[in-house]
C-alpha positions in Angstrom: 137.8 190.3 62.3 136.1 192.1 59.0 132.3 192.2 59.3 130.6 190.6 56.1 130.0 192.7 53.3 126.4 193.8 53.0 124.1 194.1 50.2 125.9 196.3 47.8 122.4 197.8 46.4 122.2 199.0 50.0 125.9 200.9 50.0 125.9 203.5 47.4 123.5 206.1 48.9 125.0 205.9 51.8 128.3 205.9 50.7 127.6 209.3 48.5 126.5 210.9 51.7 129.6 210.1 53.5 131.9 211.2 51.0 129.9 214.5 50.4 130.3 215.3 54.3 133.8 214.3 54.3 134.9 216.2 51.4 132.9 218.8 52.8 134.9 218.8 56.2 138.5 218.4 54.5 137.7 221.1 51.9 136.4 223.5 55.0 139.8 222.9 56.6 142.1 222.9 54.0 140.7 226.5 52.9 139.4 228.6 56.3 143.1 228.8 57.0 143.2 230.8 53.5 141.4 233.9 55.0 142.9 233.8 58.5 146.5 233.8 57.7 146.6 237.7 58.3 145.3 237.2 61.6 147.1 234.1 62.5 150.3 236.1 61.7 150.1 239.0 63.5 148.7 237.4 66.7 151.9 234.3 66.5 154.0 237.4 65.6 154.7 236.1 62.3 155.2 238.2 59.0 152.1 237.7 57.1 154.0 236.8 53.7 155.0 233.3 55.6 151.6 232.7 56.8 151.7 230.5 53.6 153.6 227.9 55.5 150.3 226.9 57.4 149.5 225.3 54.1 152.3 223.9 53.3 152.7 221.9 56.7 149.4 220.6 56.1 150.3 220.1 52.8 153.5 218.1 54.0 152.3 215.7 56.0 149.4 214.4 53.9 151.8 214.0 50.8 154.2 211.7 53.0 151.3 209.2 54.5 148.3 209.3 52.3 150.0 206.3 50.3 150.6 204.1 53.4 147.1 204.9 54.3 145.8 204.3 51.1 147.4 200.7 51.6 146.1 200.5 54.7 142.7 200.9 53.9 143.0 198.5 51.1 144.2 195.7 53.8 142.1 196.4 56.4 139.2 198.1 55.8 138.3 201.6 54.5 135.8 203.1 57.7 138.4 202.1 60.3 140.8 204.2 58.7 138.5 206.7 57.8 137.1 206.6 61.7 140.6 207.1 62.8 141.1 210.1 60.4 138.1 212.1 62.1 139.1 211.5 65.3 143.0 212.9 64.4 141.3 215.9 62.1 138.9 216.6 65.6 141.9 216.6 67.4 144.1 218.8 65.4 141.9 221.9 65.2 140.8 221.9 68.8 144.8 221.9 69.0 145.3 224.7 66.7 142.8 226.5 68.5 144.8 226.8 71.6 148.5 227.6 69.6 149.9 231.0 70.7 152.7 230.1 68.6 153.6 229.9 65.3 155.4 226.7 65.8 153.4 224.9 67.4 150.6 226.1 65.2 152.5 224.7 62.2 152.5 221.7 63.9 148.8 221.2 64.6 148.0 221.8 60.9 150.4 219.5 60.1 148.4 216.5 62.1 145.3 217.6 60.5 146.9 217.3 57.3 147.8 213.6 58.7 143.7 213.0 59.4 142.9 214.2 56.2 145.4 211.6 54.7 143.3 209.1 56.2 139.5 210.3 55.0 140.3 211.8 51.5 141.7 208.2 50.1 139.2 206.0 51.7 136.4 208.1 50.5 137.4 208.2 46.9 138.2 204.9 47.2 134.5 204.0 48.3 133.4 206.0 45.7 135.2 204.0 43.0 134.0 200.8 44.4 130.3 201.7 44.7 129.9 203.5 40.8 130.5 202.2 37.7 133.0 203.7 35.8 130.6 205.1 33.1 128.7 206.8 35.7 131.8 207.7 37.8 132.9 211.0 36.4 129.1 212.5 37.5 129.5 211.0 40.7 133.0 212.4 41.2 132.0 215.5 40.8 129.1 215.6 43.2 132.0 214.4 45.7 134.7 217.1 44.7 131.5 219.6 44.7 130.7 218.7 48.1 134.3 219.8 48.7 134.3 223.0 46.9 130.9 223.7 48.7 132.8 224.5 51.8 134.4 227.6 50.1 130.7 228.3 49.7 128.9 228.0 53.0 131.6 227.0 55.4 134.6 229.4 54.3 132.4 232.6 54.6 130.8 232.0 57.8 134.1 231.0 59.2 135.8 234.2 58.6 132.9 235.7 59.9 132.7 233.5 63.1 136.4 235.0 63.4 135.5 238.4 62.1 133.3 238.8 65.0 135.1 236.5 67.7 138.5 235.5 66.6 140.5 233.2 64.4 140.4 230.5 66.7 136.5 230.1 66.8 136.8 229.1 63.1 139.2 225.9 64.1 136.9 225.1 67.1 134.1 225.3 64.2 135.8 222.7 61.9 136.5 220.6 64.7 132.5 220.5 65.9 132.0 219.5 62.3 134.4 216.9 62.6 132.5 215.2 65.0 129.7 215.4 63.2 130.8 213.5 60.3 132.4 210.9 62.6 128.8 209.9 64.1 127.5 210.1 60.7 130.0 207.3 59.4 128.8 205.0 62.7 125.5 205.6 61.4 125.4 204.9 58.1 128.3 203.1 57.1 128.9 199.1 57.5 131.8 198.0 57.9 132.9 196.5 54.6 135.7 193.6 54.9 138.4 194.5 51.7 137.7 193.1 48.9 141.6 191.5 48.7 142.5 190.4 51.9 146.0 190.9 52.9 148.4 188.1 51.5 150.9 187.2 53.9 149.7 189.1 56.7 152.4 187.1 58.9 155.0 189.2 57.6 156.0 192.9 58.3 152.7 195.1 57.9 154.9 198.0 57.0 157.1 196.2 54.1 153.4 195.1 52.7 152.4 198.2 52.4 155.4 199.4 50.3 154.6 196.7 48.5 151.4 197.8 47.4 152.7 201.3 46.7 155.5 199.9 44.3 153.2 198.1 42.1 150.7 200.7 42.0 153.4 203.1 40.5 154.8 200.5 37.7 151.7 201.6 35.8 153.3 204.4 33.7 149.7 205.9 33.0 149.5 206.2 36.4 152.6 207.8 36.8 151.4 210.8 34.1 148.1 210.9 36.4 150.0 211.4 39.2 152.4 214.1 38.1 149.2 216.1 35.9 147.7 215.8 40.0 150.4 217.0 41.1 151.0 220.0 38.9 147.3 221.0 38.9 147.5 221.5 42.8 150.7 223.5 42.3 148.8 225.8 39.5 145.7 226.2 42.3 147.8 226.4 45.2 150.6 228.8 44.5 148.5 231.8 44.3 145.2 230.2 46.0 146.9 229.8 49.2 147.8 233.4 49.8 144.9 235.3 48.1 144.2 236.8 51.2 147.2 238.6 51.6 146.3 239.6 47.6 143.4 240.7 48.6 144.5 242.5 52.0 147.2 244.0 50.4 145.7 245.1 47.4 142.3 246.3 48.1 142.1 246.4 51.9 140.5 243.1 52.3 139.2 241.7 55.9 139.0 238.3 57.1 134.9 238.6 56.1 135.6 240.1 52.9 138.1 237.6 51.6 135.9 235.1 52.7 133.3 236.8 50.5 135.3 236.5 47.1 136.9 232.6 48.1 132.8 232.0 48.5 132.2 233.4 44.7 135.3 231.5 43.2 133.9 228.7 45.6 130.3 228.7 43.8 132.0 228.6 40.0 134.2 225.7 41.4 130.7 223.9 42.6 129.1 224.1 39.1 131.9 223.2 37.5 132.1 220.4 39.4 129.0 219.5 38.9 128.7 220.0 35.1 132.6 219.4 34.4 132.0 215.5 36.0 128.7 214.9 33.7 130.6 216.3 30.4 133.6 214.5 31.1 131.3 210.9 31.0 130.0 211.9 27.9 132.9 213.6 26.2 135.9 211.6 27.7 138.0 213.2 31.3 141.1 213.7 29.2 139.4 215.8 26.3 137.7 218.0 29.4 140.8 218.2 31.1 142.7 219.9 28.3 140.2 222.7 28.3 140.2 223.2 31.8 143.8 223.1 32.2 143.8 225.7 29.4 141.2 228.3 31.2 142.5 227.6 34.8 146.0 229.1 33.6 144.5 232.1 32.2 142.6 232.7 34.8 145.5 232.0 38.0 148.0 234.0 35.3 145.5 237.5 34.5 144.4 237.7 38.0 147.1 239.3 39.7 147.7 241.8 36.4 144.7 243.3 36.1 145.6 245.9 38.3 143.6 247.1 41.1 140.1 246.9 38.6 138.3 244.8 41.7 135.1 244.1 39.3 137.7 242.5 37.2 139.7 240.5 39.6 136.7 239.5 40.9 135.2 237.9 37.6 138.6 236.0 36.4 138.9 235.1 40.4 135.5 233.2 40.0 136.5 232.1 36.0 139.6 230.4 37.2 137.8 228.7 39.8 135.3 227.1 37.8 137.9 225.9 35.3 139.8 223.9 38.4 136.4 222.5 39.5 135.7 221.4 36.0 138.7 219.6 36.0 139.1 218.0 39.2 137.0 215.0 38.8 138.1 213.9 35.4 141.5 213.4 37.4 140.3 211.9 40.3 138.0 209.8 37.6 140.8 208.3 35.8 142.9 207.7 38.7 140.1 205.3 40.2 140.3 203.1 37.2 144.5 202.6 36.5 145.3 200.3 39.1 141.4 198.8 40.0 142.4 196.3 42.1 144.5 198.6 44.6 142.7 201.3 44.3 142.7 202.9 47.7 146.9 202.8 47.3 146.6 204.5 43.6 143.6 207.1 45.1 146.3 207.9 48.0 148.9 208.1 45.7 147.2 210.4 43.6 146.2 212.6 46.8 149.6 212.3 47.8 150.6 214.0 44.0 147.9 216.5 44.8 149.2 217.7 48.2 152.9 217.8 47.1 152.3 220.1 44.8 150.2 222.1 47.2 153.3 222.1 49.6 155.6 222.9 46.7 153.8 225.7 45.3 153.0 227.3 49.2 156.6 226.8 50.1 157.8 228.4 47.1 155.6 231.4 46.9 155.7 231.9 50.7 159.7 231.9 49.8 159.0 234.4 46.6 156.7 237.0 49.0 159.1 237.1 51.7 161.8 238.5 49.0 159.3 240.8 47.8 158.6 239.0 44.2 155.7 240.3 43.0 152.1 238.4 43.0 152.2 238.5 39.2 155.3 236.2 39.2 153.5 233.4 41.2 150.6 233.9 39.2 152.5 233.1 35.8 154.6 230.3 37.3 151.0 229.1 38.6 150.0 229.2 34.8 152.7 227.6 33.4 152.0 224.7 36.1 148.5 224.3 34.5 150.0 224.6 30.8 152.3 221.6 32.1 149.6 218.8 32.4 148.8 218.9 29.0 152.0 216.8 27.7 151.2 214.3 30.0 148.3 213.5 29.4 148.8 212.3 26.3 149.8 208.8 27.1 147.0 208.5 29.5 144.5 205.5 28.6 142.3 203.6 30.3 140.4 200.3 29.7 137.2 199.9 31.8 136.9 197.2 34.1 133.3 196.0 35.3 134.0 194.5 39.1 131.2 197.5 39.9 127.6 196.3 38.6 126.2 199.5 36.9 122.7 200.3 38.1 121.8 201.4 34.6 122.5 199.6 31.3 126.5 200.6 30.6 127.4 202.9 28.2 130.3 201.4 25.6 133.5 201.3 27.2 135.5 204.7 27.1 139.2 203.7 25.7 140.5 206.8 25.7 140.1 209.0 28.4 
């Protein structure tokens, strides 16, 4: 039985904090593997070039049941499934800490990609339901900033903790920090009964679901969201995912120095989080997405063919990351507002998009590297990825809906996005 709601003025704060820490956590995961894939290789006695498949198993999993948890949590609550999310993400690291072999290590990425199916939805989803629309682009961005921030603090120190230890002290790390944010959610957040209680809950749970995930894709505009999500992870991911190989192979990289230069791309990505989300209020997300989507393929295309000028590399490295963190919350923005009254099933869906193309883009340049194609090819096919949203955005509208009291006057309603 759903406990009441309580005072919204109450949530918000609180509600920021927990998606900050959550992204944080997810963002840590998602990226410590980056650096250790070297190291994870040689010890499974795996060729490096296919370390990429760690991703892509994580990748795999969320894409399939981020939707069904995004229904879930529309149904029955959003901190039970996000609860239940930590405990599986606590879980899987500890797990991956303890694999000797590459199969089974693939595996235990793969059920942390099916925790982190659970936590990101939920938590964008409380976002959108605790912000106004006018205000949500800022607020995204502090969110997708808090997830960026782990390239920043957590990234670096992890490949140092393995540096100095070994690779599977980071995942033991990320799994400490799991727990953490699991005792912060009992602390701070309420349970919160769902705004539409399930209809028919008599019937098959399962077949509900569905449901809710085919209505929330008859909105064409969502369906261009979805598939500019989708190709903007593929344009970050393709090349992102095995920068430390670049980097190894290229300039002699270690764990600690890759970690290094993802913590410098990591800190453009923060401020443009940060700044992206705030002009993208004032401006509109999709005029803010163009440019990004613009930059980011320069930058993922020039990066491997600058030649071995590391001052150089360096720079565009950090150049292309900002331009995905300015762009990332005008996404996530418009996504919240499409389908506003399933909006935990469109947010999954659009996570879904996101980590589709991750597993795409990982699968396929893991694929390309093990036939010796160069870095420069997936750095193109990365650009063109990011040239690609552009088209579809152009159908994209949105018309503002006011079920979220603003806690300032509202600014006009944005009809284009």
């Amino acid at each position: 039985m759903p406990t009441p709601e309580p005072t919204r003025s109450a949530l918000p704060g609180r509600v920021l904090a927990i998606a900050v820490c959550s992204a944080f956590l997810v963002g840590l995961d998602s990226m410590i593997t980056v650096p250790l894939i070297p190291e994870i290789a040689s010890d499974t006695h795996t060729a490096a070039r296919s370390g990429g498949l760690l991703v892509s198993a994580y990748a795999l999993l969320f894409a399939v049941v981020a939707p069904l948890c995004g229904a879930m949590s529309d149904r029955i609550g959003r901190r039970r499934i996000l609860c239940t999310g930590l405990v599986l993400f606590a879980v899987a690291n500890v797990l991956t800490s303890l694999g000797s072999d590459f199969t089974f290590v693939l595996a235990t990425r793969a059920l942390a990609g099916l925790g982190s199916s659970m936590i990101m939805p939920s938590v964008y989803a409380l976002i959108a339901e605790n912000f106004p629309f006018e205000r949500r682009g800022k607020v995204m961005g502090i969110v997708v900033a808090g997830l960026l921030s782990s390239t920043v603090l957590g990234v670096p120190l992890g490949s140092y903790l393995a540096y100095l230890l070994d690779w599977r002290a980071a995942f033991v790390a990320v799994a400490v920090v799991a727990a953490a944010v699991y005792v912060t959610v009992l602390a701070l957040l309420p349970a919160v009964a769902p705004k539409a209680p399930a209809q028919g809950g008599s019937g098959n749970p399962v077949a509900a679901y569905l449901g809710m995930i085919r209505r929330a894709v008859t909105t064409p505009a969502l369906l261009c969201v979805l598939g500019s999500t989708l190709l903007w992870s593929a344009a970050l991911y393709g090349m992102f995912s095995n920068i430390g190989i670049f980097f190894a192979e290229r300039f002699g990289f270690n764990e600690a120095q890759t970690g290094f230069a993802i913590m410098g791309s990591g800190a453009g990505s923060m401020a443009g989080a940060l700044l992206g989300g705030r002009i993208a209020d004032r401006l509109g997300k999709r005029r803010v997405l163009v440019v990004a989507a613009l930059v980011a393929a320069g930058g993922v295309s020039a990066v491997p063919l600058i030649g071995h000028h590391l001052a150089v590399v360096l720079v565009v490295f950090i150049t292309w990351g900002t331009a995905v963190g300015v762009g990332q919350p005008a996404l996530n923005a418009l996504v919240s507002e499409l389908r506003p009254e399933m909006r935990g099933t469109a947010l999954a869906l659009n996570g879904s998009a996101q980590y589709t193309g991750m597993m795409l883009a990982t699968s396929l340049a893991a694929a390309l590297l093990d036939n010796s194609v160069s870095f420069g090819v997936i750095g193109v096919i990365c650009g063109v990825c990011a040239l690609a949203v552009l088209p579809l955005l152009v159908g994209v509208r949105v018309t503002v809906s006011h079920d979220v009291p603003a806690a300032e006057p509202a600014a006009p309603k944005e009809k284009t996005a």
